[in-house]
C-alpha positions in Angstrom: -20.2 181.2 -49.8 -18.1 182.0 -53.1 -15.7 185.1 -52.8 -14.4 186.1 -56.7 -12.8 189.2 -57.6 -14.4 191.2 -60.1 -11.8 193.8 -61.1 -8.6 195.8 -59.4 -10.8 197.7 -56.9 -11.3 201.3 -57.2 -9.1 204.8 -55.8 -10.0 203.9 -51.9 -8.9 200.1 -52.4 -11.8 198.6 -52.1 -12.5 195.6 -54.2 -15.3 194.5 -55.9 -16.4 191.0 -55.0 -19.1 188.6 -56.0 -20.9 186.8 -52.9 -23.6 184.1 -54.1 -23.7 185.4 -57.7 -24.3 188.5 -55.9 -21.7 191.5 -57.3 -21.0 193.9 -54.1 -18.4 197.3 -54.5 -16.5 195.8 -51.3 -16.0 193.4 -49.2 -17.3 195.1 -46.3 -20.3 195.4 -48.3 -20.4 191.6 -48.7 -19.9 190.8 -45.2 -22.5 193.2 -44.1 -24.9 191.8 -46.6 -24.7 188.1 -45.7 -25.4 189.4 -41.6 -28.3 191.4 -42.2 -29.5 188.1 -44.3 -28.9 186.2 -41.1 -30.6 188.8 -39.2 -33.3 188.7 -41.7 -33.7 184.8 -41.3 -33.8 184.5 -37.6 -36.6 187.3 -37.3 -34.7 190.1 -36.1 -34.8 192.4 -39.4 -37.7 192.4 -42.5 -37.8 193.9 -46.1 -34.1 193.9 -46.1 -33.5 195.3 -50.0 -30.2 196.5 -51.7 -29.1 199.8 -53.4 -32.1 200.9 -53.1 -32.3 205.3 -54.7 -33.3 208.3 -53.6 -33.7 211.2 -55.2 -32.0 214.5 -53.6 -33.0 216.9 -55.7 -34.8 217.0 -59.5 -34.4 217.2 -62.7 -34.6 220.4 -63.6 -34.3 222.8 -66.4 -33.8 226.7 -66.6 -35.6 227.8 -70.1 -33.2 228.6 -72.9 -30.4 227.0 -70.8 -29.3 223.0 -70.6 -31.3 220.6 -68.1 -29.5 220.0 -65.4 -30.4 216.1 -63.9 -31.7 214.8 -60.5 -29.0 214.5 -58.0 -29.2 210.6 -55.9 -28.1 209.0 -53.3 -27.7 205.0 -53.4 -28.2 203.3 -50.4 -26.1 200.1 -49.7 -29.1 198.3 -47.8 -32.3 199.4 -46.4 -34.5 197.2 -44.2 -37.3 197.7 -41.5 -35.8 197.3 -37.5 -38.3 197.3 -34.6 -41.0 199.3 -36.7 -38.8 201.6 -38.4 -37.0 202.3 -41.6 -33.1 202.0 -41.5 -31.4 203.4 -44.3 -27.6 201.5 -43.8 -24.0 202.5 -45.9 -21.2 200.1 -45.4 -18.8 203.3 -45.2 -15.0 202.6 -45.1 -13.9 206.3 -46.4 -16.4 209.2 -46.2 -16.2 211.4 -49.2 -17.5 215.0 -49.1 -20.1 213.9 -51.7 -21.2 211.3 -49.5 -20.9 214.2 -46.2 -23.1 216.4 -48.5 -25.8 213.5 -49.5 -25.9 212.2 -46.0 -27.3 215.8 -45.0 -29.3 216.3 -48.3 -31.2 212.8 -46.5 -31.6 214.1 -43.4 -33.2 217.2 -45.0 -35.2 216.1 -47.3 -36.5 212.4 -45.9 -35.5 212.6 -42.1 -33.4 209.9 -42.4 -30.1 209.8 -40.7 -27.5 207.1 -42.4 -26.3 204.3 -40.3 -22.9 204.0 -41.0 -21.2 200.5 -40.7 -17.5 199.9 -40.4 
């Protein structure tokens, strides 16, 4: 396991870190990522994916006026658990863009964000 720095970090203090040529916003991230791997391995997880998109609302454009683009949510990992889709964010500050996307998912898909510390 090889742990670099990429920059200074960002406004919450998170730095970005590369884990097995793999470039993650935290380090949290990164630790969460290399356990759902193990999970993955032994059996316990499948389909395990990263940042995976989806769109909250479209692109969309009022005649005459400007076009205003799709809004999106980025998932930090998304993998299938006991039969069902698990839509995971490696949260270490909720933002009220996040608080707003999270219910936006919910809405929309059905799918409630697990948060991990």
């Amino acid at each position: 396991m090889a742990w670099s720095s990429l920059n200074k970090g960002s406004k919450y203090h998170a730095k970005k870190v590369t884990v097995d040529g793999i470039k993650f916003d935290s380090k949290r991230e990164a630790a969460r990522w290399q356990e759902l791997k193990l999970m993955e391995k032994a059996g316990e997880i499948s389909n395990l994916q990263r940042q995976v998109r989806f769109e909250l609302t479209p692109t969309f454009k009022k005649p005459g006026e400007r076009t205003e683009r799709a809004s999106t949510y980025t998932a930090d990992f998304v993998y299938t658990e006991n039969g069902e889709t698990v839509v995971e964010d490696s949260k270490g500050f909720r933002t009220e863009t996040y608080k707003l996307k999270r219910k936006l998912m919910i809405d929309k898909y059905g799918i409630w964000i697990r948060e991990t510390r």
